[in-house]
C-alpha positions as CSV (number, residue, x, y, z in Angstrom):
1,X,0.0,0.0,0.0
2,X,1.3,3.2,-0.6
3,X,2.5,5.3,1.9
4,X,4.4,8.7,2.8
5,X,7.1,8.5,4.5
6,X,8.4,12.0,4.8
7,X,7.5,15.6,4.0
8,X,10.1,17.8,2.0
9,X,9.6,21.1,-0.2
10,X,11.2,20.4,-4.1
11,X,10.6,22.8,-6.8
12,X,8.3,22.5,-10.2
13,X,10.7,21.3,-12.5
14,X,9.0,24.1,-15.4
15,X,9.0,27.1,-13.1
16,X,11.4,26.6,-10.5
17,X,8.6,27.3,-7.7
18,X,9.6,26.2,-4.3
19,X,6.3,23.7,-3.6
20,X,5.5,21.2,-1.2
21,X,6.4,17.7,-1.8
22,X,7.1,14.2,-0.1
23,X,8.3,11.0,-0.5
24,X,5.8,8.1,-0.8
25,X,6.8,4.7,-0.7
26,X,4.9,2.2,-3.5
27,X,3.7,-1.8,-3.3
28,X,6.6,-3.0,-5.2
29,X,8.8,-0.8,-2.3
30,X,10.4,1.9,-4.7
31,X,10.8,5.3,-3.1
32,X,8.8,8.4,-5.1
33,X,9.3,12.0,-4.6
34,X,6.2,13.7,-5.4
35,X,5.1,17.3,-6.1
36,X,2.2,19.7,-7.6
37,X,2.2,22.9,-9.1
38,X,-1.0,24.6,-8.8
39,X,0.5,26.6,-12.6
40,X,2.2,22.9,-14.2
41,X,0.5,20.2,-12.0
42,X,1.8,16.7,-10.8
43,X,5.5,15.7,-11.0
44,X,6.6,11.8,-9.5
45,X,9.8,10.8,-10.0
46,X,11.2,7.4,-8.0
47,X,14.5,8.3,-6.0
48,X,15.1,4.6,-4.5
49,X,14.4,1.2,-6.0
50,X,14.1,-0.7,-2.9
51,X,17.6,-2.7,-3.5
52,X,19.1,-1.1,-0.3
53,X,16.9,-0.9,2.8
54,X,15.9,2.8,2.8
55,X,15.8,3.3,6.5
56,X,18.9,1.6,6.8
57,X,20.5,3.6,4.6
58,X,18.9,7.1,5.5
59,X,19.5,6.5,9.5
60,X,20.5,9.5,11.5
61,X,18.9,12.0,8.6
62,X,16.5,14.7,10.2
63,X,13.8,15.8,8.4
64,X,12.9,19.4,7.1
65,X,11.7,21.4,10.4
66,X,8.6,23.0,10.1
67,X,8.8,26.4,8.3
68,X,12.3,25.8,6.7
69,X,13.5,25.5,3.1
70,X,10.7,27.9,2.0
71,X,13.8,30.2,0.3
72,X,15.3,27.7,-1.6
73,X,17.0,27.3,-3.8
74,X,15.5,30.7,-5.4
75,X,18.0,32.9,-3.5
76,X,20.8,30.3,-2.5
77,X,24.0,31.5,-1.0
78,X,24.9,29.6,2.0
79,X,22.4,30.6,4.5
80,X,21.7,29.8,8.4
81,X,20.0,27.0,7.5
82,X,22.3,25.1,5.8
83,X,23.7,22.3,8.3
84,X,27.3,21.6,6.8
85,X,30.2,23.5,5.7
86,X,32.8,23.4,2.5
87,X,34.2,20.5,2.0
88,X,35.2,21.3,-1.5
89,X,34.5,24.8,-3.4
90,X,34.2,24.4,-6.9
91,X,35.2,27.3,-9.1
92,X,34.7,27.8,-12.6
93,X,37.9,29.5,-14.6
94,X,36.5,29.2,-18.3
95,X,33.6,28.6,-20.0
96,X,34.9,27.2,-23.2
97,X,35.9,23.4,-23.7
98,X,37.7,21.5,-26.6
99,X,34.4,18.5,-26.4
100,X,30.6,19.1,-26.7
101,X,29.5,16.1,-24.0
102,X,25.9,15.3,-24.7
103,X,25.8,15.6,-20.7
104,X,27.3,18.6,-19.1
105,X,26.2,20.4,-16.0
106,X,27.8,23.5,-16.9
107,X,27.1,23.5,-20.4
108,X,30.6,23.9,-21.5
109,X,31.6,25.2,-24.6
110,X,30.4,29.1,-24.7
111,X,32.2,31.4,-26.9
112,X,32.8,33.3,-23.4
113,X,36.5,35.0,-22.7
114,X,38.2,33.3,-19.9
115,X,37.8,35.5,-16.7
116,X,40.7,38.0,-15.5
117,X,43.6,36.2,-13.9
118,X,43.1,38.4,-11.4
119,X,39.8,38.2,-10.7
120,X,39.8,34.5,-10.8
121,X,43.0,34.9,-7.5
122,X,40.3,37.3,-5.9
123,X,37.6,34.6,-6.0
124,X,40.2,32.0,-4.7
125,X,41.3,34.1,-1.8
126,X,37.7,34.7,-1.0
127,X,37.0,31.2,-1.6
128,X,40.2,30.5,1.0
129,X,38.6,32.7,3.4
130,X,35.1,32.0,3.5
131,X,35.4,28.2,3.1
132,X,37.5,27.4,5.6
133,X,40.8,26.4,3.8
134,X,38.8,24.0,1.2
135,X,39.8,21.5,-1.1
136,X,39.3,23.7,-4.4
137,X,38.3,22.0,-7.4
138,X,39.2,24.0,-10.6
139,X,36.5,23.2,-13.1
140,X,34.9,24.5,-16.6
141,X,34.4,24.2,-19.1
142,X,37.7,22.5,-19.3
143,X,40.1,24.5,-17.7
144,X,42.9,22.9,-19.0
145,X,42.6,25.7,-22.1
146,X,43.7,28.4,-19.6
147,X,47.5,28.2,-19.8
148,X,47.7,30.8,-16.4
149,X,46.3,27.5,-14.8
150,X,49.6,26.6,-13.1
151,X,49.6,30.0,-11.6
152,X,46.2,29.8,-10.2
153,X,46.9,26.1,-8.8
154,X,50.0,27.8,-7.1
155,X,48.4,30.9,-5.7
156,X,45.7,28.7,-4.1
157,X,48.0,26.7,-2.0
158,X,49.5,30.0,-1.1
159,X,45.9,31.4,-0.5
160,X,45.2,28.5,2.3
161,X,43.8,26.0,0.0
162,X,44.2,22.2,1.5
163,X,44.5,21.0,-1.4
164,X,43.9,21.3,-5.6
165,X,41.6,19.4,-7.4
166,X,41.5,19.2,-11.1
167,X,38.2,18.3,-12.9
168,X,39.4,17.4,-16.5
169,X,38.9,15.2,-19.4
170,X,42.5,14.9,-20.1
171,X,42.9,15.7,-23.5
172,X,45.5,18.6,-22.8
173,X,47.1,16.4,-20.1
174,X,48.0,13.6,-22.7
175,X,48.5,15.8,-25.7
176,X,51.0,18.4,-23.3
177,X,53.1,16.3,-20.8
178,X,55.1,19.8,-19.9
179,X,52.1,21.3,-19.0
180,X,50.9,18.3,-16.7
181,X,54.5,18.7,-15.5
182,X,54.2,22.2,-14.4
183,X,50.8,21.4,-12.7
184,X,52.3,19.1,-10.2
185,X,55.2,21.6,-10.0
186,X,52.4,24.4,-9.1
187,X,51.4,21.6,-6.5
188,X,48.1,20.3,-7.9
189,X,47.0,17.3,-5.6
190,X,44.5,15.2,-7.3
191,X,43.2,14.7,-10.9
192,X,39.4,14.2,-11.5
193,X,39.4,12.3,-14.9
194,X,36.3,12.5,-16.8
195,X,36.4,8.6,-17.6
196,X,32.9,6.9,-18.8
197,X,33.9,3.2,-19.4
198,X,36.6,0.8,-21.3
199,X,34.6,1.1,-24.5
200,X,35.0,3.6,-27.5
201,X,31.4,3.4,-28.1
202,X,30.9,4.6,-24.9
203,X,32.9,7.8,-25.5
204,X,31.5,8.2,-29.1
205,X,27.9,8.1,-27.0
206,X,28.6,10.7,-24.7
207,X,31.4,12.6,-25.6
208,X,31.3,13.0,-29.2
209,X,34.2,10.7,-30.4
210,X,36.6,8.1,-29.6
211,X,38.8,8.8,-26.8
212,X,39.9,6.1,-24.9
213,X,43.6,6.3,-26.2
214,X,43.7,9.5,-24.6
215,X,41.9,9.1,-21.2
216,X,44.9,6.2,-20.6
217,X,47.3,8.2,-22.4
218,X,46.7,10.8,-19.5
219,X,46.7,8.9,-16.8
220,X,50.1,7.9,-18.0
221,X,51.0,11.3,-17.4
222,X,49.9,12.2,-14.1
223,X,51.1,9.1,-12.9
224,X,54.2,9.5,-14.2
225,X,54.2,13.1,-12.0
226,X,52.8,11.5,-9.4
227,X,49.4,12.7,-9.1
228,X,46.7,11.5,-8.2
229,X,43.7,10.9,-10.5
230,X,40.1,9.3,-9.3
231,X,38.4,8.3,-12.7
232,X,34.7,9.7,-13.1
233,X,32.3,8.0,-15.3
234,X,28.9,9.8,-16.1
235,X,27.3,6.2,-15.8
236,X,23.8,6.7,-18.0
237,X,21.1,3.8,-18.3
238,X,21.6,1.9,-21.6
239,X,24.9,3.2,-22.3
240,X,27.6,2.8,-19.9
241,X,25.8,0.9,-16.7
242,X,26.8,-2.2,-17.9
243,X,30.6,-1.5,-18.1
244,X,30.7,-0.8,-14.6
245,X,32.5,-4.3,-13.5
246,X,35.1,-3.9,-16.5
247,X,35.9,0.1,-15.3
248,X,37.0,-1.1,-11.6
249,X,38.3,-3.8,-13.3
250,X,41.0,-1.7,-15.4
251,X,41.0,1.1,-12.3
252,X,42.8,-2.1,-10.2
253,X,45.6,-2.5,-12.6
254,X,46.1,1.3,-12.8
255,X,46.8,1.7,-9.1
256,X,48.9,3.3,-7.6
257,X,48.3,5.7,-10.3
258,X,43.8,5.4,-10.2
259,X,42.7,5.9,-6.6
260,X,39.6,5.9,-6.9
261,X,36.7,6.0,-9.0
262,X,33.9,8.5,-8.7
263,X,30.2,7.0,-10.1
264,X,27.9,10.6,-11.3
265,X,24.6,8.6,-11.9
266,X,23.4,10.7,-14.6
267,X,21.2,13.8,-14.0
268,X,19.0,16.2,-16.1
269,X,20.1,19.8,-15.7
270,X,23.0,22.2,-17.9
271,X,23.1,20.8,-20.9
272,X,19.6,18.4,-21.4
273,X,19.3,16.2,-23.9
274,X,15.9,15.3,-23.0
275,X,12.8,15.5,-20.6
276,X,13.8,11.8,-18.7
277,X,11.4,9.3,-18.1
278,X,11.4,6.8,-15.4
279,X,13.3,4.2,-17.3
280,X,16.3,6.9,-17.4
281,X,16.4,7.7,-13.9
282,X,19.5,5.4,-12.5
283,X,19.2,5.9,-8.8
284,X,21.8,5.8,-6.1
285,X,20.7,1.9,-4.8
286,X,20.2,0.8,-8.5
287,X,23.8,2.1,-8.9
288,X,25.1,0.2,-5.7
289,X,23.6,-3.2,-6.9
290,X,25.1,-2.8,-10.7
291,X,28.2,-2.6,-9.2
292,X,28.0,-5.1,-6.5
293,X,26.8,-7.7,-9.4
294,X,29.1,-6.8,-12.4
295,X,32.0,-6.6,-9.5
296,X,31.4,-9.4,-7.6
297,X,31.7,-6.4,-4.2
298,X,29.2,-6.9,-1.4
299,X,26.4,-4.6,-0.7
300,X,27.1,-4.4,2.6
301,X,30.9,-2.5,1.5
302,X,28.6,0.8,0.7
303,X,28.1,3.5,2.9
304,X,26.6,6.5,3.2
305,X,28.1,9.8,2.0
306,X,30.5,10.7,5.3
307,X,28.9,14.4,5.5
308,X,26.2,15.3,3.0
309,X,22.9,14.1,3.1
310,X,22.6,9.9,2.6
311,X,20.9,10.6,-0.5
312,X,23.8,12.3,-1.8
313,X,26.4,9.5,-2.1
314,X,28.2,6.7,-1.1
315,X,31.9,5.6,-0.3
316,X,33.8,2.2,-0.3
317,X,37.2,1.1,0.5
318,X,39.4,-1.9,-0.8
319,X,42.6,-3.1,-1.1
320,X,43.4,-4.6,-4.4
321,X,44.5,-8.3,-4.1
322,X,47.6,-9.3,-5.9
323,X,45.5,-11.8,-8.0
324,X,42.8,-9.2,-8.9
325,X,39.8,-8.4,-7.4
326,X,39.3,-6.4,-4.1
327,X,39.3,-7.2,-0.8
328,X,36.6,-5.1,1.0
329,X,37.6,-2.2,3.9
330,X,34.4,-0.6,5.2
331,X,34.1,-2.5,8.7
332,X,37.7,-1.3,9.3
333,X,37.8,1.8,8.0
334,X,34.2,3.5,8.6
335,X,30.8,2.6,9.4
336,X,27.3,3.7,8.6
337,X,27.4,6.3,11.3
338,X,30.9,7.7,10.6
339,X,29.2,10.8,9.1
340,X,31.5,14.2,10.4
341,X,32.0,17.7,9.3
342,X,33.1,18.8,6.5
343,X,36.6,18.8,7.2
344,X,37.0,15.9,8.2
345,X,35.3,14.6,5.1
346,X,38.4,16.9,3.3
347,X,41.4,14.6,4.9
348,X,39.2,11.5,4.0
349,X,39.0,12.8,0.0
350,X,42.6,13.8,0.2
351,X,43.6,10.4,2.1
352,X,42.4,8.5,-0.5
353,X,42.5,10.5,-3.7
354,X,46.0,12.0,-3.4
355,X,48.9,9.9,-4.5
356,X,50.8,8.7,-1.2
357,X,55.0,9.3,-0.7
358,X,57.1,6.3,-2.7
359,X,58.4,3.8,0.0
360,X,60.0,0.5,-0.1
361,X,57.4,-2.2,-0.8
362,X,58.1,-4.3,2.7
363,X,59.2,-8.0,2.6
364,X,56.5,-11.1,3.1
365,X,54.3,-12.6,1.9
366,X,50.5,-10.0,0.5
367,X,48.1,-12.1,1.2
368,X,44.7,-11.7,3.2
369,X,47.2,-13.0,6.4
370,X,49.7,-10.0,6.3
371,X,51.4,-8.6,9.2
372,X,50.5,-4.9,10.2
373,X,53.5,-3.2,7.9
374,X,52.2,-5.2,5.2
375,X,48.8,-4.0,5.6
376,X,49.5,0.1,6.0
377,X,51.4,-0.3,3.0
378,X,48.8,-1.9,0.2
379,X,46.8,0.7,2.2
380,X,48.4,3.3,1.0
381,X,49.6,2.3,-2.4
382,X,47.3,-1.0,-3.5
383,X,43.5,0.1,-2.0
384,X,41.0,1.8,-4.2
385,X,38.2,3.9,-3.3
386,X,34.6,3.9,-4.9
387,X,32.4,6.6,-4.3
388,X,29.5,8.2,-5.7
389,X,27.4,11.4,-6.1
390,X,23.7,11.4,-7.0
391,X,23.1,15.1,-8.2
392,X,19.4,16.6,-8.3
393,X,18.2,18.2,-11.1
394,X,14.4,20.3,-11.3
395,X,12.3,16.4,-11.0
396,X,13.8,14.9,-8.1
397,X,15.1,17.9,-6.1
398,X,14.7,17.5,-2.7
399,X,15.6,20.6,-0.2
400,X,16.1,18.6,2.8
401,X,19.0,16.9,1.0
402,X,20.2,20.4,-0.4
403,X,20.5,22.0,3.0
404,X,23.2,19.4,4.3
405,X,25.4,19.8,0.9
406,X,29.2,20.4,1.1
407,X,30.4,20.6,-2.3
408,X,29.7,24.5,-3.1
409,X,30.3,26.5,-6.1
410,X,31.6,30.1,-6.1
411,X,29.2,32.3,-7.8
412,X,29.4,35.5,-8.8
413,X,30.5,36.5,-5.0
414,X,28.2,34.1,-3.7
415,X,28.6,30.2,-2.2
416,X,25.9,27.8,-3.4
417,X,25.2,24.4,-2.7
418,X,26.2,22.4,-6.1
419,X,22.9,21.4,-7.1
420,X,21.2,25.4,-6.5
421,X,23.9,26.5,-8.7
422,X,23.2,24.2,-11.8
423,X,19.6,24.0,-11.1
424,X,18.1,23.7,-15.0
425,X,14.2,24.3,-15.6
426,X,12.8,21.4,-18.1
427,X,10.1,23.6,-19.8
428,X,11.3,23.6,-23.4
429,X,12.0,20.2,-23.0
430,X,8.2,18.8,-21.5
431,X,6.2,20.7,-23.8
């Protein structure tokens, strides 16, 4: 019988209106988030396919309080109601981009000229300030193009930064070795490799052409400069969610180089190829269950996103096994009800994205019986970490999970929660 199972406000994906909604629970157990316009009527949209159990999983998450979110996400900035802090601040440092993704939240590609140098270091030492010594993830467009970029990955560490994050699809990085180089000179920390599968026609889907030969070509690079890269696949139903088992797969043999890989279930908003339907939407438990069955990984190695809202996210640790596969991490390494600030979410990104000091490999024997040396060791240089984030777009925005985001974008002076800042109506694309 159907049921609801928690009030929330959302927005009419046509207008933008902050309205009402909740989330109802159907027969077969999916999860709905369900809304009315009184100008564009009834929205439902399922959020949870009943794979994972939704309690469970949601544990510890308050509710809206009465007479909150009304504001949102109409005139977002970080406000007093929001319930977490920076983790990472994302800030935009060109609009154009050498691809034209089918999917792309920022809808890369404007004939735009690249912001001031200068005002781009006044945004990061406001960012610096504001934020609470972030991680700062220098994003696009693809802002590889900028060839200042060194400069601004250098002033942020001298701003107060914690660290640099690079969202890139690696074209420039394999093409340009010396200007990888003078990245991890600049002291760039971590790589964020747009990487959608082991398969051409994967890239050719969503990217426009063939480039697998690059994507490896540049982690090549970085690893060869000792950064860091976390490979993140836009994972779309019908074109990619079956090639999830043969990405983690490669991402094992790429290690020490690939820490990690970073599952985007796809979402409607920047650049939209279409209004979806129900058979599109790839939720965050349908995600889990691809990946535990094409992977052979347990369900119970998933947890909830250590700081944002449970519906955000989740994070898994391993250690790769010398004979392939992975050894799971998550009863040693966190639990369900690990969830902390946002700085201590930070040092757990960093921990496991950036690339650790060389050392001596120690003596004896790698297998599951290893001595404690042994086992800090393949922590730090054979482990891998999967993670997700399940953005909102206008259907399935849900305020409640909104107010307890950390990754922020700088806007315009402004700090907005990630999903406010990219927020796309769907009108042209429903009528």
């Amino acid at each position: 019988m159907s049921e609801i199972i928690r009030f929330t406000r959302s927005v009419c994906p046509v207008c933008l209106k902050n309205i009402p909604a909740v989330l109802r629970t159907e027969d077969s157990g999916r999860i709905v988030l369900q809304k009315t316009c009184p100008d564009h009527g009834f929205t439902s949209v399922p959020v949870w396919q009943g794979l994972v159990d939704f309690d469970r999983w949601t544990k510890g998450s308050e509710p809206l309080s009465p007479g909150s979110g009304l504001s949102c996400p109409e005139n977002c900035g970080i406000c007093p109601e929001h319930e977490i802090g920076t983790c990472c601040a994302l800030l935009e440092v060109t609009k154009r981009c050498n691809l034209r993704c089918t999917y792309c939240f920022a809808d890369g590609g404007q004939p735009e000229p690249d912001p001031e140098l200068s005002t781009m270091k006044a945004a990061i030492e406001d960012i610096a300030k504001r934020c609470g010594s972030p991680l700062l993830q220098l994003s696009g467009g693809e802002p590889t193009l900028r060839n200042d970029l060194p400069e601004l990955v250098r002033f942020a560490k001298e701003a107060g930064c914690s660290y640099v994050q690079l969202n890139t699809n690696g074209i420039r990085l394999a093409e340009d070795p010396a200007y990888a180089e003078a990245l991890a000179e600049a002291g760039l920390d971590i790589v964020f490799l747009q990487f959608d599968g082991t398969r051409d026609d994967i890239y050719k889907k969503l990217r426009g052409r063939p480039l697998l030969k690059e994507k490896r070509k540049a982690i090549g690079v970085c690893s060869d400069l000792h950064l860091g890269v976390t490979l993140v696949p836009t994972v779309v139903r019908g074109v990619n969610d079956d090639n999830l088992g043969e990405l983690i797969s490669l991402a094992c043999t790429l290690a020490p180089g690939v820490r990690g890989i970073h599952f985007q279930p796809v979402s409607y908003f920047g650049r939209i190829p279409h209004a979806p339907g129900e058979e599109d939407r790839y939720t965050l438990d349908r995600l889990m269950a691809d990946i535990s069955d094409q992977a052979g990984i347990p369900m119970e190695s998933f947890m909830p996103s250590r700081c944002d809202h449970p519906l955000c996210g989740f994070h898994a640790d391993f250690l790769i096994r010398p004979g392939g596969g992975l050894k799971p991490l998550s009863s040693i390494t966190h639990s369900s009800s690990s969830r902390g600030c946002a700085k201590d979410n930070r040092e757990y990104v960093a921990r496991h994205w950036r690339r650790p000091p060389e050392e001596p490999a120690p003596e004896g024997d790698f297998s599951d019986e290893m001595d404690f040396d042994t086992f800090l060791y393949r922590l730090r240089h054979q482990s891998l970490t999967l993670s997700a984030m399940a953005f909102q777009d206008a259907m399935n925005l849900n305020i409640e999970r909104l107010h307890r985001c950390s990754l922020h974008v700088y806007d315009n002076g402004k700090i907005k929660p990630f999903c406010a800042r990219y927020l796309t109506p769907l009108a042209k694309k429903l009528t």
